[in-house]
N, C-alpha and C positions, 0 to 999 in steps of 0.2 A: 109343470113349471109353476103354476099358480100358489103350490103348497110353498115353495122358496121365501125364506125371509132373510131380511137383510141382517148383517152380523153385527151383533151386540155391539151399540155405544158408537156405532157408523155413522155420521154424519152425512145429510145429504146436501148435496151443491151441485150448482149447475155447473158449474165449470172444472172437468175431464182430469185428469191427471193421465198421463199418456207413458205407456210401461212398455216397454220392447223385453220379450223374453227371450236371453243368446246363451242357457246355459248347458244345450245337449252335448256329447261327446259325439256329434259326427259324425259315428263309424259306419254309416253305409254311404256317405259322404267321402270319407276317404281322407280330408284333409278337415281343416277348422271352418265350416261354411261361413261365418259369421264375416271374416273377414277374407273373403274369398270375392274377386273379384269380378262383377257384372258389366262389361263398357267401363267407363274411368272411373266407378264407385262400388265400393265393396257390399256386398248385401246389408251389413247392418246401417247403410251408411240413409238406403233407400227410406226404413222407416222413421229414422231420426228428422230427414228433411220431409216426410208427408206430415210427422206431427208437429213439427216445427211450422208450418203452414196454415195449419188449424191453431197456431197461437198455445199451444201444450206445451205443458212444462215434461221434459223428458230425463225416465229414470231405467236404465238397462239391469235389469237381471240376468246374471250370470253366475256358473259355476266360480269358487273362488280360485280356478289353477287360468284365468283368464285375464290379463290387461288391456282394459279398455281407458286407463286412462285418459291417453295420445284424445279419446273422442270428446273430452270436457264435457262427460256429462257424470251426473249421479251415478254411482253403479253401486247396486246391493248384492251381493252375495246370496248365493240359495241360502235359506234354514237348513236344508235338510237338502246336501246338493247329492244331485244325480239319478234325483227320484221322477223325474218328467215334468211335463210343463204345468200341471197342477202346482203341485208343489213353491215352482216359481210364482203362480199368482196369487198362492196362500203366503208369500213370503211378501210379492207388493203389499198386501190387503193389510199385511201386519206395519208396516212401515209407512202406511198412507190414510190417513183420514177420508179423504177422500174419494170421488169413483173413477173408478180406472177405464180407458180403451186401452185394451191388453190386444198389441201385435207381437209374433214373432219376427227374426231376424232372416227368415228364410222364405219371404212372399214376395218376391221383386213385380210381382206385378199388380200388389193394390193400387189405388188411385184415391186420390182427393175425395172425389164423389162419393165413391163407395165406401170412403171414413164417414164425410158428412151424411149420408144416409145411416152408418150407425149411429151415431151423435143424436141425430133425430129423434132413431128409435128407441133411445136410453131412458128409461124412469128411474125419476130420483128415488123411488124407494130401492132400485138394484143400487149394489157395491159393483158392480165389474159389465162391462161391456165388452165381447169378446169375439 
């Protein structure tokens, strides 16, 4: 990981831009997880309010056959949808200045700490914290 350099003309800042990725198809899933319900809140609902908490501006990537508007947040579209979650954060990176904490939609059990403990370990010379 030493050899990694940060991508041409990236900017570095201390402060996070915070990227939920919801753009998989599912299918061992069975239905749409993203919006599948855990207790009274739908999985993608969980990382919206942990980054919301850390004061992050939040932007969901998703396939475009998906409406997230109803969540008032950013949503980008994959570049190149249905290619895996890479893809999705080569698709943040192109739309953001900034360095990304990259969650998926499907981790109901991160916590606060365990973000601020990345957040920590993020150097401004990386583009993505993941």
């Amino acid at each position: 990981m030493d050899n990694m350099q940060p991508l041409a003309g990236r900017t570095s800042v201390s402060k996070l831009q915070g990227v939920i990725l919801a753009g998989g198809q599912s299918l061992r899933f069975g239905e749409y997880k993203a919006l599948a319900k855990i207790g009274t809140e739908t999985l993608i609902e969980k990382p919206i309010k942990l980054l919301e908490m850390l004061d992050l501006s939040v932007t969901i990537v998703a396939n475009s056959s998906r409406d997230y508007s109803s969540l008032g947040r950013n949503v980008l579209n994959d570049e190149v949808p249905l290619e895996g979650p890479l893809r999705g954060i080569y698709t943040a990176l192109c739309h953001h200045p900034s360095s990304l904490l990259v969650l998926t939609c499907d981790m109901p059990a991160l916590t606060v700490d365990l973000l601020k403990t990345l957040m920590r370990s993020h150097g401004p010379e990386w583009d993505a914290t993941i």
